[in-house]
PQR file of N, CA, C, O and H, with PARSE charges and radii, in Angstrom:
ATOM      1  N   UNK A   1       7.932  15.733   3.270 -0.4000 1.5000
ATOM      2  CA  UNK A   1       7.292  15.541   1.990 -0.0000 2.0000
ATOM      3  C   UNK A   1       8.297  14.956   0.987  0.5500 1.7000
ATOM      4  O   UNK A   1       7.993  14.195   0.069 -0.5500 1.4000
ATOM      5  N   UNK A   2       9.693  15.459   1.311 -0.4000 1.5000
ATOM      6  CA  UNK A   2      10.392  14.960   0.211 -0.0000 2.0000
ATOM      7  C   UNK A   2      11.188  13.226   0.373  0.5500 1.7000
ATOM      8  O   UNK A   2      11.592  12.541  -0.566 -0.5500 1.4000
ATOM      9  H   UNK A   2       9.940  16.077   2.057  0.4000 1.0000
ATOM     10  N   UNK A   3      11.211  12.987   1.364 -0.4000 1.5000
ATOM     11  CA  UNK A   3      11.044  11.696   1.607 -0.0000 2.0000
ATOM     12  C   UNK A   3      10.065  10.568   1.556  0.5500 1.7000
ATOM     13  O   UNK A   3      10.431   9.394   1.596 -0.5500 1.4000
ATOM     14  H   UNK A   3      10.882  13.544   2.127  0.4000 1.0000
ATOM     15  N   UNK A   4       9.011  10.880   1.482 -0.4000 1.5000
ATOM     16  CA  UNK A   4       7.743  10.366   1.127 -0.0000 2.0000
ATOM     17  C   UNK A   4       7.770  10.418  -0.455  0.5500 1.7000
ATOM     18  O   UNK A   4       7.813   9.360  -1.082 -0.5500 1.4000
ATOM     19  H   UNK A   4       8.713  11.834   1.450  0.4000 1.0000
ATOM     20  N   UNK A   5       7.742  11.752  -1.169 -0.4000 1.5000
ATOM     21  CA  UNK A   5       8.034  11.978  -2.472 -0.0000 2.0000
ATOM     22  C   UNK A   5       8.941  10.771  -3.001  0.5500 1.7000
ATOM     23  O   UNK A   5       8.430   9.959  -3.771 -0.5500 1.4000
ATOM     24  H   UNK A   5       7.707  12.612  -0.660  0.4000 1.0000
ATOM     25  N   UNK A   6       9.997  10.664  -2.687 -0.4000 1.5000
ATOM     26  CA  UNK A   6      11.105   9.724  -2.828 -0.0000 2.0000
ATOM     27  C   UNK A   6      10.960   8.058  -3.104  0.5500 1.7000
ATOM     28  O   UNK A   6      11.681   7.250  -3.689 -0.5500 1.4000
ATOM     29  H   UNK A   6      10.412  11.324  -2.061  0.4000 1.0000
ATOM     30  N   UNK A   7       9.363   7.924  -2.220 -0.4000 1.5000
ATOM     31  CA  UNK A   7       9.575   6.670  -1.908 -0.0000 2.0000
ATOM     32  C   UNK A   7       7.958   6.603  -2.543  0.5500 1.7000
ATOM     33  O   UNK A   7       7.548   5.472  -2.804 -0.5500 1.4000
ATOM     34  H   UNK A   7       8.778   8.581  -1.744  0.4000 1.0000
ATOM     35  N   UNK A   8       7.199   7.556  -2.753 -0.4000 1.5000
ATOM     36  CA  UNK A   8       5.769   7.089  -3.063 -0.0000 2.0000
ATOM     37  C   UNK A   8       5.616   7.997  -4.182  0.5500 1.7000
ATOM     38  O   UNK A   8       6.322   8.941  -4.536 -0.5500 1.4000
ATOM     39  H   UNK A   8       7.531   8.475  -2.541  0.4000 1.0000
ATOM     40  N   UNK A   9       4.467   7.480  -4.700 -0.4000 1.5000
ATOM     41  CA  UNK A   9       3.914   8.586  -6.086 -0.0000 2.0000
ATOM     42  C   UNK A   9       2.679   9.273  -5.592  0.5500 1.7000
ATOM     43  O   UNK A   9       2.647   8.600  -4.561 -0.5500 1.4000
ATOM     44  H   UNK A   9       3.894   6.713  -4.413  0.4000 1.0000
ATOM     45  N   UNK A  10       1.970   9.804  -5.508 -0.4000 1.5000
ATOM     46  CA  UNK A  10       1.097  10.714  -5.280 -0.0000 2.0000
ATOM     47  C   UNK A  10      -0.327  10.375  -5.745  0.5500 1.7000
ATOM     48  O   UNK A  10      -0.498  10.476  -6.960 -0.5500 1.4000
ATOM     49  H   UNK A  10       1.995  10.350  -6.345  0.4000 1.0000
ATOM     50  N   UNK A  11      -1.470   9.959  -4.945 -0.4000 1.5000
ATOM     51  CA  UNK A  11      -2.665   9.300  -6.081 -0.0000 2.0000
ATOM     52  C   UNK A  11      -3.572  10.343  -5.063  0.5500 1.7000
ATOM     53  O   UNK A  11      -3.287  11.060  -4.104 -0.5500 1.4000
ATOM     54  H   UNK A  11      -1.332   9.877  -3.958  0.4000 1.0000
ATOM     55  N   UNK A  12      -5.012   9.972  -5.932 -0.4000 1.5000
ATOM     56  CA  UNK A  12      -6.319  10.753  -6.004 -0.0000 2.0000
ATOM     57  C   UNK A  12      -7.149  10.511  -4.705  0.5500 1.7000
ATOM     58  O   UNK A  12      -7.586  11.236  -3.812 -0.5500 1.4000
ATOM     59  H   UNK A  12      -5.243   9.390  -6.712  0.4000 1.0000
ATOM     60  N   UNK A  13      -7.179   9.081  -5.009 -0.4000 1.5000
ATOM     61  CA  UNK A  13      -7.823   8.021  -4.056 -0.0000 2.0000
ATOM     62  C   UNK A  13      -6.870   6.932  -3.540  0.5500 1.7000
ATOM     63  O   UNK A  13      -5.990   6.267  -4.086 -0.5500 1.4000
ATOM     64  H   UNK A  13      -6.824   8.493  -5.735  0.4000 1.0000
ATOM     65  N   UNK A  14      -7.503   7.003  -1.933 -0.4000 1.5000
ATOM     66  CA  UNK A  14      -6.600   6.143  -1.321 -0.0000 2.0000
ATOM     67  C   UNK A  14      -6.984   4.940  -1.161  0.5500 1.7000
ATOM     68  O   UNK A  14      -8.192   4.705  -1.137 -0.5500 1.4000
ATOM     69  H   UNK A  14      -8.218   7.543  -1.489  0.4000 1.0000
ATOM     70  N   UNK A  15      -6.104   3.978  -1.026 -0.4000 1.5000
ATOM     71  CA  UNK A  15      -6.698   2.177  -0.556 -0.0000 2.0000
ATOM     72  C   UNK A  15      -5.817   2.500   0.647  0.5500 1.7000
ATOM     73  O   UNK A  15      -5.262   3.472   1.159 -0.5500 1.4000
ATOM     74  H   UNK A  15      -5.122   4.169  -1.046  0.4000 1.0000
ATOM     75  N   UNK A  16      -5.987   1.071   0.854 -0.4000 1.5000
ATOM     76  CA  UNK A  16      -5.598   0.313   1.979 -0.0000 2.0000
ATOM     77  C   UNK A  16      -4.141   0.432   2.294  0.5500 1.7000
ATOM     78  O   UNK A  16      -3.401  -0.149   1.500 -0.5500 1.4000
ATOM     79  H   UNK A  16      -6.438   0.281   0.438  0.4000 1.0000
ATOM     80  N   UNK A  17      -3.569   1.074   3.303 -0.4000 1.5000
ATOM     81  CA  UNK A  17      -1.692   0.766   2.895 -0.0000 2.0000
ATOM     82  C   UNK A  17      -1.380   2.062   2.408  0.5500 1.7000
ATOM     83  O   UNK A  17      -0.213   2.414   2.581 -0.5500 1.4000
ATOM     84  H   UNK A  17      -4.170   1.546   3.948  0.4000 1.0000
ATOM     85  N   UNK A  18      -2.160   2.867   1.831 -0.4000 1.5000
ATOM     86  CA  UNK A  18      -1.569   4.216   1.570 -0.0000 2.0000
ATOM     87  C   UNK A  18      -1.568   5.214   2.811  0.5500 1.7000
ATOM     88  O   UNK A  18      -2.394   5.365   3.712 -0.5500 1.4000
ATOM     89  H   UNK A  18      -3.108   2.580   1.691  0.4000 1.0000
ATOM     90  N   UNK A  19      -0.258   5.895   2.526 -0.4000 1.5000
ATOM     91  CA  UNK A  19      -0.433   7.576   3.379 -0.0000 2.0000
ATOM     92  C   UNK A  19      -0.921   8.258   3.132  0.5500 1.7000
ATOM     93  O   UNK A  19      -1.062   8.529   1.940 -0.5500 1.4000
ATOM     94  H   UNK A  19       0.413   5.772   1.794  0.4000 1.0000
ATOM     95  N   UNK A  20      -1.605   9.110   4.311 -0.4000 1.5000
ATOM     96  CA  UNK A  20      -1.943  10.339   4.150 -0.0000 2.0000
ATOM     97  C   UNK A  20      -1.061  11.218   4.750  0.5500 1.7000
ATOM     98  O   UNK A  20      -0.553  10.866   5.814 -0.5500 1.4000
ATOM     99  H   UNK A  20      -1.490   8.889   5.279  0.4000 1.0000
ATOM    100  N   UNK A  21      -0.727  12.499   4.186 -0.4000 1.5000
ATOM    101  CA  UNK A  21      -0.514  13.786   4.660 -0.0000 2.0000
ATOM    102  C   UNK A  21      -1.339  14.869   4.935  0.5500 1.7000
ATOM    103  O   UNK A  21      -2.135  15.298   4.099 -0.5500 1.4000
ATOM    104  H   UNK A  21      -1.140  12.786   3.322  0.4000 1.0000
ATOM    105  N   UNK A  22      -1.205  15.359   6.083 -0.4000 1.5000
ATOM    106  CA  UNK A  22      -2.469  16.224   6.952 -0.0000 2.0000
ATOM    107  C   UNK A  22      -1.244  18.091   7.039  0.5500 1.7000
ATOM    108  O   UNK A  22      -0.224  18.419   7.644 -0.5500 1.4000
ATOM    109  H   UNK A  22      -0.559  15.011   6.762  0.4000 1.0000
ATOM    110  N   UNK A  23      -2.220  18.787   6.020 -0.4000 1.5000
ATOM    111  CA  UNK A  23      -1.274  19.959   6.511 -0.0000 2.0000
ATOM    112  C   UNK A  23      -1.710  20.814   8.307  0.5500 1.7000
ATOM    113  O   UNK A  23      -2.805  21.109   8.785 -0.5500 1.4000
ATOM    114  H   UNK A  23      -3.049  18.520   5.528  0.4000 1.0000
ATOM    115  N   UNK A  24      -0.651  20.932   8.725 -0.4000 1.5000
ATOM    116  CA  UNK A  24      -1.152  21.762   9.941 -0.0000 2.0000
ATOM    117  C   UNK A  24      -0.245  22.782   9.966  0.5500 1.7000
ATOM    118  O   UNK A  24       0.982  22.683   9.949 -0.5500 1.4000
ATOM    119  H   UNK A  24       0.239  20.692   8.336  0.4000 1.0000
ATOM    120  N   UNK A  25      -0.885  23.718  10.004 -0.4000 1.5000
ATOM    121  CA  UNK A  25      -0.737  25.380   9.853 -0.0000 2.0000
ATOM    122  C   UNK A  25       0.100  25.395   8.727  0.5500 1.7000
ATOM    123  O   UNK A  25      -0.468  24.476   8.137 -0.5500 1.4000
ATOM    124  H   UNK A  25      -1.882  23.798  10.018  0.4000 1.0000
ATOM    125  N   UNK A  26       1.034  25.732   7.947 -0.4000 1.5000
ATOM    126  CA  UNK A  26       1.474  25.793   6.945 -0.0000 2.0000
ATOM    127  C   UNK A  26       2.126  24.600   6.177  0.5500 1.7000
ATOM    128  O   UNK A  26       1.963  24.497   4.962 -0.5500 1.4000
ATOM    129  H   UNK A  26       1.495  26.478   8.427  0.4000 1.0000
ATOM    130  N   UNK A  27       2.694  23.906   6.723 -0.4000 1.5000
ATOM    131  CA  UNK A  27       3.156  22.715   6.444 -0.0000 2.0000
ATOM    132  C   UNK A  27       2.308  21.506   6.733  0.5500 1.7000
ATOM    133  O   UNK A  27       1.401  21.435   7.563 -0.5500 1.4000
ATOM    134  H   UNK A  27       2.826  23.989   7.711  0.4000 1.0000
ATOM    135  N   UNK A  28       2.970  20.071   5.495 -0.4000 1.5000
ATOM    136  CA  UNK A  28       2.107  18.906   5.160 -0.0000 2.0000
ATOM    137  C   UNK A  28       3.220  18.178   6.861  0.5500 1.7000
ATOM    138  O   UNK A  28       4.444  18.056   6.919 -0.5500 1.4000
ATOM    139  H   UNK A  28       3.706  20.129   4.820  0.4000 1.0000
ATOM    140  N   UNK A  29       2.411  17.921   7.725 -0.4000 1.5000
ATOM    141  CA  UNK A  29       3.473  18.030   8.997 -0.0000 2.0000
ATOM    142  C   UNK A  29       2.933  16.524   9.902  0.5500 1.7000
ATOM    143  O   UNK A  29       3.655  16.001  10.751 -0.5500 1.4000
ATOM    144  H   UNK A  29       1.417  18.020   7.679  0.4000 1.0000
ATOM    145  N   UNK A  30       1.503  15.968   9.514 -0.4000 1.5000
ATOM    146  CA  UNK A  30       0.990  15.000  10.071 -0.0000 2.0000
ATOM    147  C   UNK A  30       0.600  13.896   9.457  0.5500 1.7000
ATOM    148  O   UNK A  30       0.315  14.287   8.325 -0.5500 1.4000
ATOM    149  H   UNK A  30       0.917  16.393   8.824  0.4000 1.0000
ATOM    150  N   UNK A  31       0.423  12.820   9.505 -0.4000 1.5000
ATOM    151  CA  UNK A  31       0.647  11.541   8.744 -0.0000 2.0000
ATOM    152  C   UNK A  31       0.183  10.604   9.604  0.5500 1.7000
ATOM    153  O   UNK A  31       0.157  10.704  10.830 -0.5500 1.4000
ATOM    154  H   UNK A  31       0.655  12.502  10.424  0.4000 1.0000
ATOM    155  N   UNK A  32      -0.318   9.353   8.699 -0.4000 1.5000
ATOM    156  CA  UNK A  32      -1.569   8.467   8.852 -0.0000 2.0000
ATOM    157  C   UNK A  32      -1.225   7.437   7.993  0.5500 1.7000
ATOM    158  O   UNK A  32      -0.614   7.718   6.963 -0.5500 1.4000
ATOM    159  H   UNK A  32      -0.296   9.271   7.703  0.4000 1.0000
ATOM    160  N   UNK A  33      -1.664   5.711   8.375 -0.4000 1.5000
ATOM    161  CA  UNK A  33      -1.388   5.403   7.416 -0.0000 2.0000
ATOM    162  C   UNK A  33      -3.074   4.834   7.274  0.5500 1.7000
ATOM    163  O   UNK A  33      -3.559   4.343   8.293 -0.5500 1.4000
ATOM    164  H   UNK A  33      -2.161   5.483   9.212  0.4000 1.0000
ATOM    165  N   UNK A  34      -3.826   4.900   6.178 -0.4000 1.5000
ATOM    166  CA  UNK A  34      -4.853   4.389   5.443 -0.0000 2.0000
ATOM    167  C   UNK A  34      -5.695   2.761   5.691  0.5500 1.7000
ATOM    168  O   UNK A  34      -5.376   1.698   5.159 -0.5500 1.4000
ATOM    169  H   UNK A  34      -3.431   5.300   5.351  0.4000 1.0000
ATOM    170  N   UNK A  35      -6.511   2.935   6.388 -0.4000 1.5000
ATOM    171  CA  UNK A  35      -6.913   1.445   6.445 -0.0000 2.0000
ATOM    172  C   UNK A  35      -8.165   0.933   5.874  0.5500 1.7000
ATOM    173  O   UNK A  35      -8.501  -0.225   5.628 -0.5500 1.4000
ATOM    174  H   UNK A  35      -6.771   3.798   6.821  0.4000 1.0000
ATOM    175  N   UNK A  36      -8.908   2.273   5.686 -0.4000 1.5000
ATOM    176  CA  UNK A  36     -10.564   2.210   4.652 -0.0000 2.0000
ATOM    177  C   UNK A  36     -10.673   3.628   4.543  0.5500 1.7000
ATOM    178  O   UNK A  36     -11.051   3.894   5.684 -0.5500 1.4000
ATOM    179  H   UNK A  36      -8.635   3.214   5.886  0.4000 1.0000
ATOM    180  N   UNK A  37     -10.620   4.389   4.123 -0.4000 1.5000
ATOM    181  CA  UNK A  37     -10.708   5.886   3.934 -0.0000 2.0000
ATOM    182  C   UNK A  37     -11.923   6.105   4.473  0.5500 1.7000
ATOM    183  O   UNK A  37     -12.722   5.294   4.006 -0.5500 1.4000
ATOM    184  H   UNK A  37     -10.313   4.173   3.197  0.4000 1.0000
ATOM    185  N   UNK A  38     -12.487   6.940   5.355 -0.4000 1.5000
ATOM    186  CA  UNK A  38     -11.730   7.876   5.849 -0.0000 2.0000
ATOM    187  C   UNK A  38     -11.064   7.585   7.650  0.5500 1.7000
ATOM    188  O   UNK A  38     -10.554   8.299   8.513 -0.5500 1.4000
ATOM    189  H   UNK A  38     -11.838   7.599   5.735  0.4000 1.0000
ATOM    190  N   UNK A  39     -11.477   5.984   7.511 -0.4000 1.5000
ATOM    191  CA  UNK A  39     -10.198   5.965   8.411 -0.0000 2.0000
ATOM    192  C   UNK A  39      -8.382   5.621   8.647  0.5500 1.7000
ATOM    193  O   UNK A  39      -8.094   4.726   7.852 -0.5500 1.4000
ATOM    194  H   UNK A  39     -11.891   5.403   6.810  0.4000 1.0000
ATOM    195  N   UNK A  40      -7.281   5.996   9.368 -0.4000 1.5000
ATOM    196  CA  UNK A  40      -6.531   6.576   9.448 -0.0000 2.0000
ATOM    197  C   UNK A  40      -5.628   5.745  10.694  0.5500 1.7000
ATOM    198  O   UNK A  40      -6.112   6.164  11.745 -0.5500 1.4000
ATOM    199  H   UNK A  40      -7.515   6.723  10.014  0.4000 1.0000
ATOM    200  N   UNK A  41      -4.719   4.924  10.963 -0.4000 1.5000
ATOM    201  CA  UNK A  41      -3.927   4.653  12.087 -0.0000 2.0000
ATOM    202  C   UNK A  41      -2.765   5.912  12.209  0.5500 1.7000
ATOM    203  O   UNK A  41      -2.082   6.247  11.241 -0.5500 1.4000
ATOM    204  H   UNK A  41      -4.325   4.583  10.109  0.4000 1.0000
ATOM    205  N   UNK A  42      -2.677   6.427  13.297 -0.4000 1.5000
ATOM    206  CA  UNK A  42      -1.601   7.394  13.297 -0.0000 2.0000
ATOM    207  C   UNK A  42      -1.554   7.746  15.008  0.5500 1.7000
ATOM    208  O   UNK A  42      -2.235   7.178  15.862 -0.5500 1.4000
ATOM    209  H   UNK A  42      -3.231   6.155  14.083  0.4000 1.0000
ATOM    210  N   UNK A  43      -0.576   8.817  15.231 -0.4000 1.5000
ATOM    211  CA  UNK A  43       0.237   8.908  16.699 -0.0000 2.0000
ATOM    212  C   UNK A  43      -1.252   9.905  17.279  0.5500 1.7000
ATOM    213  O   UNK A  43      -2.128  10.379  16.557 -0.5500 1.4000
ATOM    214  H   UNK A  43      -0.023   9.279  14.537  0.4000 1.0000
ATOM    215  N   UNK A  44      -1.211   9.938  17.829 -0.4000 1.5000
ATOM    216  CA  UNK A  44      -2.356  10.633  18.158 -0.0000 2.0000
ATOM    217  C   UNK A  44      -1.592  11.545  19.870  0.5500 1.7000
ATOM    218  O   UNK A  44      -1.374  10.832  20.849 -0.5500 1.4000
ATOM    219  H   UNK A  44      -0.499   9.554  18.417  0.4000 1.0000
ATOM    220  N   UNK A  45      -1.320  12.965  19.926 -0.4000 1.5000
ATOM    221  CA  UNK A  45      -0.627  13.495  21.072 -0.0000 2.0000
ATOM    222  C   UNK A  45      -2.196  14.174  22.112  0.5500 1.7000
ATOM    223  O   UNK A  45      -2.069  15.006  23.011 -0.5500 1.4000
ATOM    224  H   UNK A  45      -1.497  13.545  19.130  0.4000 1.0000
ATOM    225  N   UNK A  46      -3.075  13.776  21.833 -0.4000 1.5000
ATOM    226  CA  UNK A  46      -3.948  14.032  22.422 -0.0000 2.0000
ATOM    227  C   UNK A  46      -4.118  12.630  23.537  0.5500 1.7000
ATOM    228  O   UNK A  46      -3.939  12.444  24.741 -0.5500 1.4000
ATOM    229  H   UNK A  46      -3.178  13.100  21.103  0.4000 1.0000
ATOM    230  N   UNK A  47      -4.538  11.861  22.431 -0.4000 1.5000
ATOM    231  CA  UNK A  47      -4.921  10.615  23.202 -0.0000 2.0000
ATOM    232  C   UNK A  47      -3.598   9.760  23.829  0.5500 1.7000
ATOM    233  O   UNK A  47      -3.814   8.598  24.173 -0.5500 1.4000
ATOM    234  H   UNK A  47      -4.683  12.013  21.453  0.4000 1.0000
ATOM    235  N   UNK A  48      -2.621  10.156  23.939 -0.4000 1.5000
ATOM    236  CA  UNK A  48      -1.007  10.116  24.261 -0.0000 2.0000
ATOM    237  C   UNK A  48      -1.131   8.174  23.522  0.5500 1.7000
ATOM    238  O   UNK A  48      -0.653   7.379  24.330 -0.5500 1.4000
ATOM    239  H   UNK A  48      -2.445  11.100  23.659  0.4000 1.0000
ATOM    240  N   UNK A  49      -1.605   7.587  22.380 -0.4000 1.5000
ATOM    241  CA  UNK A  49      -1.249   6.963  22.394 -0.0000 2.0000
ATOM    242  C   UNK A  49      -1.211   6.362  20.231  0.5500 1.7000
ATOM    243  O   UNK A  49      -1.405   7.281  19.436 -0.5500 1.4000
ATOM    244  H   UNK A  49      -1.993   8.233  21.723  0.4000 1.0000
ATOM    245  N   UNK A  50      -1.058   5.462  19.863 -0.4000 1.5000
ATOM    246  CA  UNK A  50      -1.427   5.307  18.728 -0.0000 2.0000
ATOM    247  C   UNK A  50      -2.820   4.838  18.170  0.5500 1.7000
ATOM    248  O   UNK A  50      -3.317   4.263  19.139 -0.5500 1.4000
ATOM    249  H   UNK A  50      -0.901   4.715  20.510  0.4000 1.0000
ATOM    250  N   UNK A  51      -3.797   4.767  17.044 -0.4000 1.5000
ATOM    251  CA  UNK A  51      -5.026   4.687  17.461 -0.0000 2.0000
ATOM    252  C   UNK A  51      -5.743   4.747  15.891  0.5500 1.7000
ATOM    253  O   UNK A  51      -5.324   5.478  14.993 -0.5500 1.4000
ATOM    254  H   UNK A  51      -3.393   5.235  16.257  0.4000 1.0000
ATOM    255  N   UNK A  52      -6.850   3.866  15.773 -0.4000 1.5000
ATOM    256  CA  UNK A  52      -7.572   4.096  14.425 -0.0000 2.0000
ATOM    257  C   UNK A  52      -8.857   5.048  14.462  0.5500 1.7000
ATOM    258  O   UNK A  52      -9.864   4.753  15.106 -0.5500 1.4000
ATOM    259  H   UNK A  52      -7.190   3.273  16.502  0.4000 1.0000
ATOM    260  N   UNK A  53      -8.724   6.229  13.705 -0.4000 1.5000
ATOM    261  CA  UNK A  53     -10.069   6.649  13.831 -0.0000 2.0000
ATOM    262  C   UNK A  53     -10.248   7.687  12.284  0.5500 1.7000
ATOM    263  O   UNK A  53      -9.519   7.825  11.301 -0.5500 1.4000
ATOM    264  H   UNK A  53      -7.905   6.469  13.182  0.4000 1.0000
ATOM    265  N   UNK A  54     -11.366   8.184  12.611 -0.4000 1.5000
ATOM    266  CA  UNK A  54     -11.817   8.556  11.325 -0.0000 2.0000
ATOM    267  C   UNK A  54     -11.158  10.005  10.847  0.5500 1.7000
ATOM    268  O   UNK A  54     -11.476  10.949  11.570 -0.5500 1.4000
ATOM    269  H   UNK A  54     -11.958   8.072  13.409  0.4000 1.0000
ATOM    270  N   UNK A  55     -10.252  10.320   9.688 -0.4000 1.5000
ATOM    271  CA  UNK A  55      -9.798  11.490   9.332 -0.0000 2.0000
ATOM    272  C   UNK A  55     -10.832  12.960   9.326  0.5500 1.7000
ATOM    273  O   UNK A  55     -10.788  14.080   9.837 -0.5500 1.4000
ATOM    274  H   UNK A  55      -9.994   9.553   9.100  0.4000 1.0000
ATOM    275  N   UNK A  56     -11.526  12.379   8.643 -0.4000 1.5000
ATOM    276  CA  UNK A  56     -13.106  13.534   8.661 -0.0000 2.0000
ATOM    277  C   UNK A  56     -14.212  14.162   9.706  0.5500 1.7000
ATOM    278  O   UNK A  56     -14.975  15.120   9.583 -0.5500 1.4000
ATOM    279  H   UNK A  56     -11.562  11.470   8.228  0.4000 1.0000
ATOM    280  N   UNK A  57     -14.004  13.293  10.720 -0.4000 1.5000
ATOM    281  CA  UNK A  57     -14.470  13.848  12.326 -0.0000 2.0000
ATOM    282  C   UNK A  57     -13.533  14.120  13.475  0.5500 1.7000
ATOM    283  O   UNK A  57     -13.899  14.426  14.610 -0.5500 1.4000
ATOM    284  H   UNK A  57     -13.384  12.515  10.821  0.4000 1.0000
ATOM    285  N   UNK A  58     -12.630  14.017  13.179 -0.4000 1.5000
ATOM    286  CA  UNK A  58     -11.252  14.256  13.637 -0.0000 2.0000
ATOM    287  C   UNK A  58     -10.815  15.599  14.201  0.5500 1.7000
ATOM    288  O   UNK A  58     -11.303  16.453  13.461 -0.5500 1.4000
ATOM    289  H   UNK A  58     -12.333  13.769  12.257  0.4000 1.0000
ATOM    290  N   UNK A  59     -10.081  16.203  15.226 -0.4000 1.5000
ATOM    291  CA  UNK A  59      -9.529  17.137  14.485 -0.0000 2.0000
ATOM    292  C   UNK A  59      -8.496  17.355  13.513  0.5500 1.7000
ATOM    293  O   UNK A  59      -7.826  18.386  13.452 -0.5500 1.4000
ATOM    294  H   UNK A  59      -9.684  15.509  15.827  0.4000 1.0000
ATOM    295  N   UNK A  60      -8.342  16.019  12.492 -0.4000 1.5000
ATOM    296  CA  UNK A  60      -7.591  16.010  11.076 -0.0000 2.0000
ATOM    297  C   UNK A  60      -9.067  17.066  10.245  0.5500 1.7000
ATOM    298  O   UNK A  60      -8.857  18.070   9.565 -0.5500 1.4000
ATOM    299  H   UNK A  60      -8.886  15.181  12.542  0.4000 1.0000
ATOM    300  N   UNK A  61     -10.062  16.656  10.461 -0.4000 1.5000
ATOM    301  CA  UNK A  61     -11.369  17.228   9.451 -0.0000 2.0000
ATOM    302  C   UNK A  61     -11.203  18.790   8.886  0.5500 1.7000
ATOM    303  O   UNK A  61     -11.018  19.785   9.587 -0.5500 1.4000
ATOM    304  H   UNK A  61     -10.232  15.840  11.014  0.4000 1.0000
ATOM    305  N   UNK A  62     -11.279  18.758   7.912 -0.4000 1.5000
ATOM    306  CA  UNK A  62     -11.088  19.716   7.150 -0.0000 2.0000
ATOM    307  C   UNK A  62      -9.879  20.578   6.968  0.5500 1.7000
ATOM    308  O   UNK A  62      -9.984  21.766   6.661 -0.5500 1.4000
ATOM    309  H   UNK A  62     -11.429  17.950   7.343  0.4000 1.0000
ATOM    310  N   UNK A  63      -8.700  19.966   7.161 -0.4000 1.5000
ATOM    311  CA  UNK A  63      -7.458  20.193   6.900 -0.0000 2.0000
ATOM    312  C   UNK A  63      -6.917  19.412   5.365  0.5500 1.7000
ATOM    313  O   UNK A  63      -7.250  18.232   5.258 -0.5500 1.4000
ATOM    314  H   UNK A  63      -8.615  19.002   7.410  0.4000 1.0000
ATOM    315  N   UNK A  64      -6.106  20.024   4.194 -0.4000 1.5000
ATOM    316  CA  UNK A  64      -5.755  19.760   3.705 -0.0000 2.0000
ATOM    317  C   UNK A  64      -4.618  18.597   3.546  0.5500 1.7000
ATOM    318  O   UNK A  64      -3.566  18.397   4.152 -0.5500 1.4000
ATOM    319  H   UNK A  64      -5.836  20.983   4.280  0.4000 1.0000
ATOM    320  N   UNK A  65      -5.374  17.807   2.306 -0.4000 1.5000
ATOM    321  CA  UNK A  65      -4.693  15.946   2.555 -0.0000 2.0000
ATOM    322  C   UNK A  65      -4.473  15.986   1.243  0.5500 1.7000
ATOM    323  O   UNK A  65      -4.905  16.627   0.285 -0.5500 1.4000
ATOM    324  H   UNK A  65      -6.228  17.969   1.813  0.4000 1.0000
ATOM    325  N   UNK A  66      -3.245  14.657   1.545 -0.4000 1.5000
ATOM    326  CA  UNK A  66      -2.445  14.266  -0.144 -0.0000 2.0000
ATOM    327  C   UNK A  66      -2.391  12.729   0.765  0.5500 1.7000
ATOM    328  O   UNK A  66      -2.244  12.263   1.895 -0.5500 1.4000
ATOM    329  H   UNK A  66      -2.893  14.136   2.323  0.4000 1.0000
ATOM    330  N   UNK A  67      -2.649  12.339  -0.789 -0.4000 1.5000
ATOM    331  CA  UNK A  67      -2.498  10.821  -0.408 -0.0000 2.0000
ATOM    332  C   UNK A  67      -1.229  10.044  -1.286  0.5500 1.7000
ATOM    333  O   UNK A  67      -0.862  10.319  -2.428 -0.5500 1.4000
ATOM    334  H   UNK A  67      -2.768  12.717  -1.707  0.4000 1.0000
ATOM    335  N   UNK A  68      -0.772   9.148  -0.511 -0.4000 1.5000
ATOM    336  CA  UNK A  68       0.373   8.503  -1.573 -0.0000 2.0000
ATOM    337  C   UNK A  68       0.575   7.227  -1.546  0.5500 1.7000
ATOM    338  O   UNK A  68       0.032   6.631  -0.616 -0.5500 1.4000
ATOM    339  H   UNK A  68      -1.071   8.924   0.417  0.4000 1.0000
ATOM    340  N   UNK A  69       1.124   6.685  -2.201 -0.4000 1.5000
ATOM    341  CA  UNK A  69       1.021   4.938  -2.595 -0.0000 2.0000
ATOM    342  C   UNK A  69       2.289   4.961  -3.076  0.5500 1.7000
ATOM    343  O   UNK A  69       2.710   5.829  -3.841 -0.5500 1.4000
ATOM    344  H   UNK A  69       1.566   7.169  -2.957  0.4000 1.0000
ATOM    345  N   UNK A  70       3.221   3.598  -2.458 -0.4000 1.5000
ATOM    346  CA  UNK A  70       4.067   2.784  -3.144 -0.0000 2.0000
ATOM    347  C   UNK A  70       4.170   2.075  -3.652  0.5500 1.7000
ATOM    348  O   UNK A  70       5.255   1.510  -3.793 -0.5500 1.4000
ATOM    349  H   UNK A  70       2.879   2.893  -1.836  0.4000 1.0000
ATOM    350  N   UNK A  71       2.841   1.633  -4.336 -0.4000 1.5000
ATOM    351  CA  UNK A  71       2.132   0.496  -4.594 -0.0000 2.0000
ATOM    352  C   UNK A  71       2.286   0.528  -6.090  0.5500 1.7000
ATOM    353  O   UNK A  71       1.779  -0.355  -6.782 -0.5500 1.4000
ATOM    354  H   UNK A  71       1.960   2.092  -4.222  0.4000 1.0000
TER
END
């Protein structure tokens, strides 16, 4: 978070090009980068590979998100 912090400001709504942060279990620990909200390019250890899909049907869905922009 604090490297991200460092390098981005923190917004409401995301565009195109922004991160997301996905908390899992206590910590903001998973990350995405933004391509139309609510979809998401990121590592995916399920599907052992990298991959675009939707944050909200996911098992990202209903986990707590911060979005950020360097923009």
């Amino acid at each position: 978070m604090n490297t991200v912090l460092s390098h981005c400001r923190e917004v409401q709504h995301p565009r195109p090009g922004d991160i997301a942060l996905f908390k899992v279990g206590r910590l903001f620990a998973h990350g995405g980068i933004v391509t139309q909200w609510p979809f998401i390019v990121h590592a995916s250890r399920q599907a052992r590979c990298v991959l675009e899909e939707r944050a909200d049907t996911s098992w990202l869905a209903g986990r707590a998100v911060k979005f950020f922009s360097r923009w």
